[in-house]
C-alpha positions as CSV (number, residue, x, y, z in Angstrom):
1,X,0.0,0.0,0.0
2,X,1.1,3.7,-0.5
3,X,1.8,5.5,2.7
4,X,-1.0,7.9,0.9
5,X,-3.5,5.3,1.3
6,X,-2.3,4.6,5.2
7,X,-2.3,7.6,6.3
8,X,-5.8,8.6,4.5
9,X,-7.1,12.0,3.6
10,X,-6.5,14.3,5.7
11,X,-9.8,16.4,4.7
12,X,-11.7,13.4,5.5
13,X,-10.4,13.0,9.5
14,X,-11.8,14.6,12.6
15,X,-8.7,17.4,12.6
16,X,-9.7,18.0,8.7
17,X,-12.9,18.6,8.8
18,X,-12.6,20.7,12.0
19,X,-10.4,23.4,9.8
20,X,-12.2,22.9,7.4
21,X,-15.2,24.2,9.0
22,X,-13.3,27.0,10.8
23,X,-12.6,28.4,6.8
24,X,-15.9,28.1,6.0
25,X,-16.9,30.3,9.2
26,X,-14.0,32.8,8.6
27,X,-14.4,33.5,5.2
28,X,-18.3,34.3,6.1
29,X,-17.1,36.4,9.1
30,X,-15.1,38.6,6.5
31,X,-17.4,38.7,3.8
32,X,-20.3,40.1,6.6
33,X,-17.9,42.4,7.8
34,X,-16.9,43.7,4.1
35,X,-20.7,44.0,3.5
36,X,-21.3,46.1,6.3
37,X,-18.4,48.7,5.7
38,X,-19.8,49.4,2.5
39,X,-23.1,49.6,3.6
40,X,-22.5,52.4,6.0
41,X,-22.0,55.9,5.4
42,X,-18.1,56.8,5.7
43,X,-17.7,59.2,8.4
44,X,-16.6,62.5,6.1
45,X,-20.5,62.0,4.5
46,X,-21.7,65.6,4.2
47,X,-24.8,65.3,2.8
48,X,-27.7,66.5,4.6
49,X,-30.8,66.8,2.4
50,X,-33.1,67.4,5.1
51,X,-31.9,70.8,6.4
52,X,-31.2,68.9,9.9
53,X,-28.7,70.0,12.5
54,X,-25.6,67.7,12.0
55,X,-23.2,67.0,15.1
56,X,-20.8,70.2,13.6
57,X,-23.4,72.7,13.4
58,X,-25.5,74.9,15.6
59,X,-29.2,75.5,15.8
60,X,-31.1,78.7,16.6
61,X,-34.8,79.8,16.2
62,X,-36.0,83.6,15.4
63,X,-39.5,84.8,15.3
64,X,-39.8,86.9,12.4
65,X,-43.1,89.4,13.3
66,X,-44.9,90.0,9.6
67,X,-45.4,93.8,10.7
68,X,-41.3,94.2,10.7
69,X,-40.3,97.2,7.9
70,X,-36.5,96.2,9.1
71,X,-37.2,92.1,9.7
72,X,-34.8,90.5,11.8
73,X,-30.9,90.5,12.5
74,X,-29.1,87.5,12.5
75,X,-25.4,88.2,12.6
76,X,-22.7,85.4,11.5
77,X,-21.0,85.6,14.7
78,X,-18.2,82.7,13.6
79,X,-15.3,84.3,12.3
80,X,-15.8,82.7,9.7
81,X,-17.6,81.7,6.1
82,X,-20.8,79.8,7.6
83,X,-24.0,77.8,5.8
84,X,-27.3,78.7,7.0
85,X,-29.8,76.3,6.3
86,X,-33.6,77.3,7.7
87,X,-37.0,75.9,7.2
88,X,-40.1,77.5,8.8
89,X,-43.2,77.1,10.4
90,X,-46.7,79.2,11.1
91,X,-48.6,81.6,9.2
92,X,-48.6,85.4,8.3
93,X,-51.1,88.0,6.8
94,X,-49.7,90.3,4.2
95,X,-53.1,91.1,3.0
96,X,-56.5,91.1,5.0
97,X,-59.1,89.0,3.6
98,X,-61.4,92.2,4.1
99,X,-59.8,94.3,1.5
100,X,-62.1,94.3,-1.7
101,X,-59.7,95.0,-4.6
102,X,-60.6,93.1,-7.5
103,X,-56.4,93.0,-8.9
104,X,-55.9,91.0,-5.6
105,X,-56.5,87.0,-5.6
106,X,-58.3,85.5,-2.9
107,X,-55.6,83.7,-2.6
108,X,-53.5,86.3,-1.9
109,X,-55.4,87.4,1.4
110,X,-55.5,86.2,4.9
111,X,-53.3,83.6,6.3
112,X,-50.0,82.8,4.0
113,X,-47.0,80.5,4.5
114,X,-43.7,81.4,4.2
115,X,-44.1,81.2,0.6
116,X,-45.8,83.8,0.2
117,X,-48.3,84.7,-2.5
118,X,-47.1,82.9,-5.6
119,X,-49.8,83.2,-8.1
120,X,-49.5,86.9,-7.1
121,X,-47.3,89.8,-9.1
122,X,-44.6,91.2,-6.6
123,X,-43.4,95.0,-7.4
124,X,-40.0,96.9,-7.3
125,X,-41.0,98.7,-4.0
126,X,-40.8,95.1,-2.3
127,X,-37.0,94.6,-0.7
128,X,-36.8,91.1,-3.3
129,X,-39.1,91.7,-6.4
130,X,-38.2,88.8,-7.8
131,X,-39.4,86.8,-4.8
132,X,-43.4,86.7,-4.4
133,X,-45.4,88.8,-2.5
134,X,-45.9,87.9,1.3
135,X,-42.8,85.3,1.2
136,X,-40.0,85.0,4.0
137,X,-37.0,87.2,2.2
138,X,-33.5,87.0,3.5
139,X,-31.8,90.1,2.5
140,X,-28.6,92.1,3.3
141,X,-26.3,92.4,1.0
142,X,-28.9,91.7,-2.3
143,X,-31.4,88.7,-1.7
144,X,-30.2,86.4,-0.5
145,X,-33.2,83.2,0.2
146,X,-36.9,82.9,0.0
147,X,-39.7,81.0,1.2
148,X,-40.3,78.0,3.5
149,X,-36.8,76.6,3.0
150,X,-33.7,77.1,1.9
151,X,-29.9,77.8,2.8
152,X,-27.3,80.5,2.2
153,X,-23.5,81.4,3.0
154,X,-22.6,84.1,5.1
155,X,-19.4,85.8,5.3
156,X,-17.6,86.5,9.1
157,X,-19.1,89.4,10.7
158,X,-21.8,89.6,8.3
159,X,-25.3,90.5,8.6
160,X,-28.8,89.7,6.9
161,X,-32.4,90.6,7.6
162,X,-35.4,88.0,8.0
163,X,-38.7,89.6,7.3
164,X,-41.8,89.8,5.0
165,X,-41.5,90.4,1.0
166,X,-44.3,93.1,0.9
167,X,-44.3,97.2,0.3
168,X,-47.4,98.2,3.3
169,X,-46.5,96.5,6.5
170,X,-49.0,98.4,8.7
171,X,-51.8,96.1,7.9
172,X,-50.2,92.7,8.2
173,X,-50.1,90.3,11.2
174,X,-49.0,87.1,13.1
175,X,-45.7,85.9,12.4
176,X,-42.9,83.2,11.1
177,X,-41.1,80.8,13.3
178,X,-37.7,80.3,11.6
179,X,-35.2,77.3,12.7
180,X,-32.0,77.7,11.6
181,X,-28.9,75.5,11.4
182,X,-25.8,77.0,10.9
183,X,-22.6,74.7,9.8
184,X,-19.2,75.8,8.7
């Protein structure tokens, strides 16, 4: 006989088998772990479609009163180039639903988001005329957002204005919350 054929397979004895099953397990163990690194995000993922405050940035919250001719400051207190992100809640009035002017939609009058009036013409006497009429405006140096969401990039030191896009502020009323997040 060959000493092969003493001796016998190793693959087929207890000891074989054993490692044999231990490579099995180990190569699974890797090919789980490899699965699962490229499954989660990497850690320098900047992404943040939702406008939420990530672990680097700061939140703050300004009520912006729809009767404001001057809105309201927010100074980029960083020292140095920041994004703002905001999104906003309640209602304003930038048009009582008892003024009778036929050139003025319905939909114009009485309660508006930060939106604003969009099937309504805006003028040049409003601080953003290319914004519509009644919408959150973010002005300071030009226009800088609009409307119920958005983001912008402020220098250090500098400062920008949240108020109503309108031209008669003595009639209007309530106000918009605004939550913002700021991120370098």
């Amino acid at each position: 006989m060959s000493d092969e054929k003493q001796q016998g397979n190793f693959w087929t004895t207890l000891p074989g088998i054993l490692t044999g099953i231990g490579g099995v397990i180990g190569a699974l163990a890797a090919l789980v772990t490899a699965f699962q690194s490229f499954s989660k995000p990497s850690p320098t993922t900047t992404t943040n479609p939702s406008n939420t405050p990530t672990a680097s940035s700061k939140t703050e919250e300004l009520t912006v009163p729809a009767d404001s001719t001057e809105g309201v400051e927010f100074l980029n207190k960083e020292g140095k180039y920041v994004k703002v992100n905001f999104t906003t809640s309640g209602t304003w009035v930038a048009i009582p639903k008892n003024i009778s002017d036929p050139q003025i939609p319905d939909s114009a009058k009485g309660p508006l988001s930060a939106k604003g009036a969009t099937d309504f013409r805006s003028n040049d006497q409003m601080p953003c005329p290319r914004f519509p009429m009644g919408a959150l405006v973010v002005t300071g140096n030009g226009c800088k957002a609009s409307g119920d969401v958005g983001s912008f990039d402020l220098k250090p030191g500098e400062t920008v204005y949240f108020k109503m896009n309108d031209t008669y502020y003595r009639d209007n009323d309530g106000s918009i919350q605004v939550h913002l997040s700021i991120s370098e």
